[in-house]
C-alpha positions as CSV (number, residue, x, y, z in Angstrom):
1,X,101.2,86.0,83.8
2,X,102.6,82.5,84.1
3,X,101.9,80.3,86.6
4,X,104.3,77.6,87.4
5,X,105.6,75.1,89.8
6,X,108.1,72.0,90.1
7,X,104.8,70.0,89.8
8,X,103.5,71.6,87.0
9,X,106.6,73.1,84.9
10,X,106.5,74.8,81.3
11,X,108.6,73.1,78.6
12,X,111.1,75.6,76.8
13,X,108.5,76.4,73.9
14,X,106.2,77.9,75.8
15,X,109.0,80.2,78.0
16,X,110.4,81.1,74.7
17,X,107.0,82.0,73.1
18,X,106.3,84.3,76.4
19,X,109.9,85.7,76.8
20,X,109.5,87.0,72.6
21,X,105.9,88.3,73.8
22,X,107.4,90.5,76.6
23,X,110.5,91.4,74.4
24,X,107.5,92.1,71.2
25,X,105.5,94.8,73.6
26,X,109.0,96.8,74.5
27,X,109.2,98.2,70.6
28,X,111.9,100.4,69.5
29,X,114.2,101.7,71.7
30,X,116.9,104.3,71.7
31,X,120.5,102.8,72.5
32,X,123.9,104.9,73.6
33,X,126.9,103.8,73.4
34,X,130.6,103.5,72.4
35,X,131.7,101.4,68.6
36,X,133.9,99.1,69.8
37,X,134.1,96.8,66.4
38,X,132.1,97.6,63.2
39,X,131.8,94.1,60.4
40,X,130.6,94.5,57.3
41,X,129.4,91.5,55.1
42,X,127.4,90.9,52.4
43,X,125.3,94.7,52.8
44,X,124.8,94.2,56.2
45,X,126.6,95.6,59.1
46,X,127.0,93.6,63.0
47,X,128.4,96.4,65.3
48,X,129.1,95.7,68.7
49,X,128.3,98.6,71.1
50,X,129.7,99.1,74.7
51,X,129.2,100.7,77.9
52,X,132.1,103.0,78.8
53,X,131.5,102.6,82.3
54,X,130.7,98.8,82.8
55,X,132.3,95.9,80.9
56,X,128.9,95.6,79.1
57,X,128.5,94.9,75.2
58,X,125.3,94.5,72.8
59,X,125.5,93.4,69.3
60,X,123.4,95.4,66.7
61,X,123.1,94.6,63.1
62,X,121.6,96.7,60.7
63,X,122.0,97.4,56.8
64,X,124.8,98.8,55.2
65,X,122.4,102.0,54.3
66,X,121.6,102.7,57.7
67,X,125.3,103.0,58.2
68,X,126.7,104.9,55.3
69,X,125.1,109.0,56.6
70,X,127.8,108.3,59.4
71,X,130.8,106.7,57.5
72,X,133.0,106.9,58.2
73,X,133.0,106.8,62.0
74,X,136.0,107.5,64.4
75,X,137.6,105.1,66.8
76,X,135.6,104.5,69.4
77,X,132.5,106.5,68.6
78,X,129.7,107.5,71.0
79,X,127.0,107.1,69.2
80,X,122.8,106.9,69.5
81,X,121.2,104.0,68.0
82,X,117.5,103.9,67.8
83,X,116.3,99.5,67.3
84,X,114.1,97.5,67.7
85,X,114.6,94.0,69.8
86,X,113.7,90.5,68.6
87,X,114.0,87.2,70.2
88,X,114.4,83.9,68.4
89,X,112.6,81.1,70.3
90,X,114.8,78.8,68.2
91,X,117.8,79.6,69.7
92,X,117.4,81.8,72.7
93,X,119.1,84.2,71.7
94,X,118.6,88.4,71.7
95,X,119.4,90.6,68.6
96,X,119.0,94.0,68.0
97,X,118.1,95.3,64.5
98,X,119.3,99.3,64.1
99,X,116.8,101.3,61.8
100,X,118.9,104.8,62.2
101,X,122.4,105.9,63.7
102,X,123.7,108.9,64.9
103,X,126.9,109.9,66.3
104,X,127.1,112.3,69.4
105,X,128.7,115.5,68.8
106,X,130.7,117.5,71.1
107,X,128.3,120.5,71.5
108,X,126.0,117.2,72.8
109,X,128.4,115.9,74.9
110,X,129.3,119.0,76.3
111,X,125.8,119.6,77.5
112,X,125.6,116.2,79.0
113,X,129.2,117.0,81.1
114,X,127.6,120.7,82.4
115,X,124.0,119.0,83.3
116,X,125.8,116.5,85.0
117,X,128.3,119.0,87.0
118,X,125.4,120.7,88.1
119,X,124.2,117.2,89.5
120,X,127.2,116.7,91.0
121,X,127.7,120.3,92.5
122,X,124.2,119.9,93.8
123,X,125.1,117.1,95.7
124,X,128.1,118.7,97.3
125,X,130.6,116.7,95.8
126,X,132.8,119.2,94.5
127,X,132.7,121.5,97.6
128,X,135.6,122.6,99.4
129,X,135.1,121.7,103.0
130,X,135.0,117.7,101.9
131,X,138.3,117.9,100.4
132,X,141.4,116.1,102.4
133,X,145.0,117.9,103.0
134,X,148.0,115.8,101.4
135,X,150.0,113.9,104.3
136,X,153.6,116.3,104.4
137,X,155.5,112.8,103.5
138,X,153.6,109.9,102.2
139,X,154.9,106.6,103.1
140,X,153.8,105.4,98.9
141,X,152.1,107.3,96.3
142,X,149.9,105.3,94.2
143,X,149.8,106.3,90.7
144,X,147.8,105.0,87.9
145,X,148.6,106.1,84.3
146,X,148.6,105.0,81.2
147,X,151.2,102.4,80.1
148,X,154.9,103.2,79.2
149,X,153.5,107.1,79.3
150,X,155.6,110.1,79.2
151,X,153.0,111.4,82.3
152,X,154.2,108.3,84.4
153,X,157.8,109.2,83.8
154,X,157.4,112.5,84.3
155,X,155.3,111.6,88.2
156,X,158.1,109.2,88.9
157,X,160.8,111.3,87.6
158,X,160.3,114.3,89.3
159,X,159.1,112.9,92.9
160,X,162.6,110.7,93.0
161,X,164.0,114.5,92.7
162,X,162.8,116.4,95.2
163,X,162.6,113.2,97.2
164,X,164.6,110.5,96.6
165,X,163.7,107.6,98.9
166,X,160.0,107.8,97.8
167,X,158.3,104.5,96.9
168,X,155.4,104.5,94.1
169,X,152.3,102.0,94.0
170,X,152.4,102.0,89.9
171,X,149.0,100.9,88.3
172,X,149.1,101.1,84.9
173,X,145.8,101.2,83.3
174,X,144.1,102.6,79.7
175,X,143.6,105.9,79.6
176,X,141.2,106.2,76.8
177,X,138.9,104.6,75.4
178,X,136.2,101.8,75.7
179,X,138.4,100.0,78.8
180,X,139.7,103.4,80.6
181,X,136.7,104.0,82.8
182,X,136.5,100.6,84.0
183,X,140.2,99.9,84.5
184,X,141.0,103.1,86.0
185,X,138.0,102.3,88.2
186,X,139.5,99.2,89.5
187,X,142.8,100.5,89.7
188,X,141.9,103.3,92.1
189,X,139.4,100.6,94.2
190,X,142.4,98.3,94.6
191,X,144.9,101.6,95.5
192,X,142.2,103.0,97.7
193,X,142.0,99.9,100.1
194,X,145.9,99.3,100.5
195,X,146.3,101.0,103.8
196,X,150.2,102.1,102.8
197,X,149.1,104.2,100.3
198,X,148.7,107.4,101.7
199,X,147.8,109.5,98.8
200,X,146.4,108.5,94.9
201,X,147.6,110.5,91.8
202,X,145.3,109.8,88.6
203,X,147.2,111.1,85.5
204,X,147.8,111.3,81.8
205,X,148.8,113.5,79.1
206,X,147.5,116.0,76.7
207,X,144.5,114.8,74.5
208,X,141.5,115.6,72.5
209,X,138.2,116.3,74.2
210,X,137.4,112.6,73.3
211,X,140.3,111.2,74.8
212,X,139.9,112.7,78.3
213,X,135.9,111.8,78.0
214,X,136.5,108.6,80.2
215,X,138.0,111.0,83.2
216,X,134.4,113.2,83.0
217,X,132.4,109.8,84.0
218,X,129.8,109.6,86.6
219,X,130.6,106.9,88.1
220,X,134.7,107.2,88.3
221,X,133.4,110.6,89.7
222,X,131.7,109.6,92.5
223,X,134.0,106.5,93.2
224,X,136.9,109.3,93.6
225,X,134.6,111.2,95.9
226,X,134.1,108.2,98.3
227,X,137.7,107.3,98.8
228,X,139.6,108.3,102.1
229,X,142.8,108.5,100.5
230,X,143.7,112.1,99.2
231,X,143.5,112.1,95.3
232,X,145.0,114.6,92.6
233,X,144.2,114.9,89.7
234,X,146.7,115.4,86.6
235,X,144.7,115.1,83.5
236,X,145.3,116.7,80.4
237,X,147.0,119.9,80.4
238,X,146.2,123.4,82.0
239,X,142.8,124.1,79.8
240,X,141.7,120.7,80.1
241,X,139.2,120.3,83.1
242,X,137.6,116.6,83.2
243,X,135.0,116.5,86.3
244,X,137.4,114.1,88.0
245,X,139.4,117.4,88.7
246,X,136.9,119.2,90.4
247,X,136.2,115.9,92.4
248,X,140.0,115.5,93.2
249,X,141.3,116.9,96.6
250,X,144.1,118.2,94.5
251,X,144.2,119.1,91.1
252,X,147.2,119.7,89.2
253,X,147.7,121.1,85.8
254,X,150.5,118.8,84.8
255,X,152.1,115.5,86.2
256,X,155.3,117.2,86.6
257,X,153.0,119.4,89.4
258,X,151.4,116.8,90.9
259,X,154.7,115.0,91.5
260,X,155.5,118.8,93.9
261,X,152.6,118.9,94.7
262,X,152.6,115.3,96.3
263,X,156.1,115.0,98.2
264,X,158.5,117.8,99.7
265,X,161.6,119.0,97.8
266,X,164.3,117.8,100.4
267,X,166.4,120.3,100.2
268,X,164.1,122.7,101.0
269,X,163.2,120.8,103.9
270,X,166.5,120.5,105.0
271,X,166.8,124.3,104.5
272,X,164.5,125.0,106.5
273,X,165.3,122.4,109.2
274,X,168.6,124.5,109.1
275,X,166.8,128.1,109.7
276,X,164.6,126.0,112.6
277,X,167.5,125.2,114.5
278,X,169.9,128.0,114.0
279,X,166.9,129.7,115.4
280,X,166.4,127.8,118.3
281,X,170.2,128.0,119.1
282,X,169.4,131.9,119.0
283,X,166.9,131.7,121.5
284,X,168.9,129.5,123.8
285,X,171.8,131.5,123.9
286,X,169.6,134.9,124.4
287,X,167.6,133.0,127.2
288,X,171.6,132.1,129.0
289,X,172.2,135.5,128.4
290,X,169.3,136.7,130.1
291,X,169.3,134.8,133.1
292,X,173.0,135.0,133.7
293,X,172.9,138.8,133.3
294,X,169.8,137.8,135.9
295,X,172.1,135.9,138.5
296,X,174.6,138.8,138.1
297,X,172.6,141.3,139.0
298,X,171.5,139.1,142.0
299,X,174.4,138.6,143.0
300,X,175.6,142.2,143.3
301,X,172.8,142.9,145.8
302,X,174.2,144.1,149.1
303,X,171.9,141.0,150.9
304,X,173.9,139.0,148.8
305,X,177.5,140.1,148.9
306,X,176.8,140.2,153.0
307,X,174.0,137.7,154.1
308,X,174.6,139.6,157.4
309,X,173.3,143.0,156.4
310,X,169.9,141.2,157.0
311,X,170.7,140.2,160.5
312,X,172.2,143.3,161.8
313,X,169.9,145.7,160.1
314,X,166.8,144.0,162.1
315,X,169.2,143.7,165.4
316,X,169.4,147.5,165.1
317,X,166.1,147.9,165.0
318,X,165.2,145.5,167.6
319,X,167.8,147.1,170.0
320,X,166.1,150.7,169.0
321,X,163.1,149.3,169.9
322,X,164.2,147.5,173.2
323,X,165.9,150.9,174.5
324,X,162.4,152.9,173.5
325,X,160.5,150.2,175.3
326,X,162.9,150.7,178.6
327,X,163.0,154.1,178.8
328,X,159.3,154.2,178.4
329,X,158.9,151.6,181.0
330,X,161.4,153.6,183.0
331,X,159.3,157.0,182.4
332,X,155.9,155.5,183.2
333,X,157.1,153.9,186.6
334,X,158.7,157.5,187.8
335,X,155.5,159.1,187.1
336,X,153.8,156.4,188.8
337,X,155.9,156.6,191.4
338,X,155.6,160.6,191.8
339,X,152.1,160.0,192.2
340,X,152.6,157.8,194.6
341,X,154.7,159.7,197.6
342,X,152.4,162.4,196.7
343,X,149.5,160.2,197.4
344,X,151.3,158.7,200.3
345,X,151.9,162.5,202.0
346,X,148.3,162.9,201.3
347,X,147.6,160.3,203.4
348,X,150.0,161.0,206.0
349,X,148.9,164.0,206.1
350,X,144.9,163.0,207.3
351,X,146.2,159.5,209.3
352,X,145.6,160.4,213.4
353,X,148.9,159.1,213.6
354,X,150.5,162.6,212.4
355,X,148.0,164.3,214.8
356,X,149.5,162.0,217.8
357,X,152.9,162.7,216.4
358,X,152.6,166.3,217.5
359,X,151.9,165.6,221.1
360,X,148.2,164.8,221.1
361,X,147.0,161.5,222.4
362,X,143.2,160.0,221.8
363,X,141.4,159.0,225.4
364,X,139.1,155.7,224.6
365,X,136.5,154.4,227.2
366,X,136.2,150.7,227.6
367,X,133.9,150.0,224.7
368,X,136.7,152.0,222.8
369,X,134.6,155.0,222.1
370,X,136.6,158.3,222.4
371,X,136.0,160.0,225.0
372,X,135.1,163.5,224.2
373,X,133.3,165.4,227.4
374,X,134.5,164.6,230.9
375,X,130.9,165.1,232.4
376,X,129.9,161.6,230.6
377,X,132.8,159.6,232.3
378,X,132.2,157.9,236.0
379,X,134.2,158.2,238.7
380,X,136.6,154.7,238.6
381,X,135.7,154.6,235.0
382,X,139.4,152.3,233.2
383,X,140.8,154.8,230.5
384,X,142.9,153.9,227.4
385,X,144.7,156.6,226.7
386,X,146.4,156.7,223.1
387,X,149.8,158.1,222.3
388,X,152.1,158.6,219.8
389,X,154.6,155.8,220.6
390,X,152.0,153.6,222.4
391,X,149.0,153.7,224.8
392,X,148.6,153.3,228.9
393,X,145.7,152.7,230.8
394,X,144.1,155.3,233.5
395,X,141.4,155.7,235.7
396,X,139.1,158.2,236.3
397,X,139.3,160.0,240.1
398,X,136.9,162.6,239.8
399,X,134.0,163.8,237.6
């Protein structure tokens, strides 16, 4: 490894030397990529290869004979390149010399896209419980398409029609090729953090499987996944399936359905804001009906049509009850007052008084004992005697 400081720097020869050492030990190496420009000059060919997903180039060079079991190639190729790396210390500069090329066939690519939707699936990006309902009327659509395409006509087109005063964010991006993943990328980034857009359609038309490659990228995938805004997803046509669609909140088979699918039809809406309130007016008028057939019936009630009836029903009652109360009163105070003379002759009956009455009188001594044998009195003895009327005094004359 090696050492250095500011006190003890390396010149540029020796960092050369050790940075084509380092670049030496890493031998060949496979490459994949997309041909963005092939030159040929003199038998040799410089090829520059790019990353579909980055704005990221490499130059390889190789011989024409290397090149020719693959002429001629397609625009925009994916293709495998296996090279080896050299440095020039002279220069500084990095070049990569291809020793055999081979272009990536669909039944190749195809098994890349499923192992990497099982990846995603894995991951739970494509599950249903993560994906966002569309707002009923978004205040913008964004839409990013391809430029001057029939698919953007057809969004704009029909939206305007079912809903004219929609407004459109409009980003219009490539759509295929070497620049589609990475200006589609920023596109939707710079849709996804205007907070007036309230709902992202990604779409183009019809293609080959090649074409629609650039919608099946990882990471455009999992950028879509982490945006808040709802997307859909109109790629291709109903057979085509890109993994952005599975990712999508929404996924339409053609721009012309994600434009319905995205804003109301107003006169639907007014059709059915029509049925809504002749409804309502319905149930109004049945609920006036009700409670006026209600009142009606209330007021036909015999405590209504007389408020009195109330009054003079209970004074009945109260004056039945006063009359039972005074001829029960009246009843218990005869009886009482039968038993009461009887009682009273009773008495009468046993009192001295009635005995006296009759002519008998009661003879009391002076200590008002009754005097009952004469052989007991004294001669001089003072007599009360008793009587009916009164009582007189006596005195005894002989014994």
């Amino acid at each position: 490894m090696l050492e250095t400081s500011a006190e003890s720097p390396a010149p540029v020869r020796v960092i050369s030397e050790n940075i084509k050492d380092y670049i030496d030990r890493l031998g060949p190496i496979w490459i994949e990529g997309e041909i963005s420009e092939i030159n040929e000059r003199t038998g040799m060919a410089f090829i520059r290869l790019r990353d579909t997903s980055v704005d990221m180039s490499l130059s390889v060079m190789c011989h024409r004979t290397v090149l020719a079991p693959v002429t001629p190639l397609p625009q925009n190729a994916r293709v495998v390149i296996h090279a080896k790396v050299s440095f020039y210390t002279k220069n500084g500069t990095i070049s990569l010399s291809a020793k055999e090329i081979r272009q990536v066939g669909i039944g190749e690519l195809l098994a890349r896209l499923e192992h990497l939707k099982q990846l995603l699936a894995s991951e739970g990006l494509f599950a249903l419980d993560r994906k966002k309902s569309l707002p009923l009327l978004p205040r913008r659509v964004g839409l990013i398409c391809g430029r001057n395409s029939a698919a953007e006509k057809d969004v704009v087109e029909n939206a305007r029609r079912r809903w004219p005063a929609v407004q459109f964010e409009i980003r219009e991006v490539a759509v295929q090729g070497a620049a589609a993943v990475i200006e589609v990328s920023a596109a939707l980034r710079e849709l996804e953090a205007n907070p007036e857009v309230d709902v992202i359609i990604i779409t183009r038309g019809g293609g080959s499987f090649e074409d629609l490659l650039a919608f099946s990228d990882e990471g455009l995938v999992r950028l879509a996944a982490s945006c808040e805004t709802p997307i859909v997803s109109a790629i291709g046509h109903e057979q085509d399936a890109p993994l952005l669609d599975l990712v999508a909140d929404i996924r339409a088979s053609t721009p012309t359905d994600a434009a319905k699918r995205v804003v109301p039809d107003i006169e639907e809406e007014l059709t059915i804001i029509n049925q809504l309130r002749d409804r309502a007016n319905r149930r109004l008028l049945n609920f006036l009906d009700l409670e006026t057939s209600r009142l009606t019936a209330m007021r036909e009630r015999p405590v209504l049509k007389d408020p009195t009836v109330l009054i003079t029903s209970r004074q009945e009652i109260i004056i039945g009850l006063l009359n039972r109360s005074q001829r029960s009163t009246s009843h218990v105070v005869d009886l009482a007052r039968e038993e009461l003379l009887h009682i009273y002759a009773r008495v009468r009956s046993l009192s001295p008084q009635s005995t006296l009455d009759r002519g008998y009188s009661v003879v009391q001594r002076g200590d008002g004992s009754i005097a009952r044998d004469p052989k007991v009195l004294t001669q001089g003895e003072r007599l009360r005697i008793r009587l009916a009327l009164g009582e007189i005094g006596a005195v005894v004359e002989t014994s």
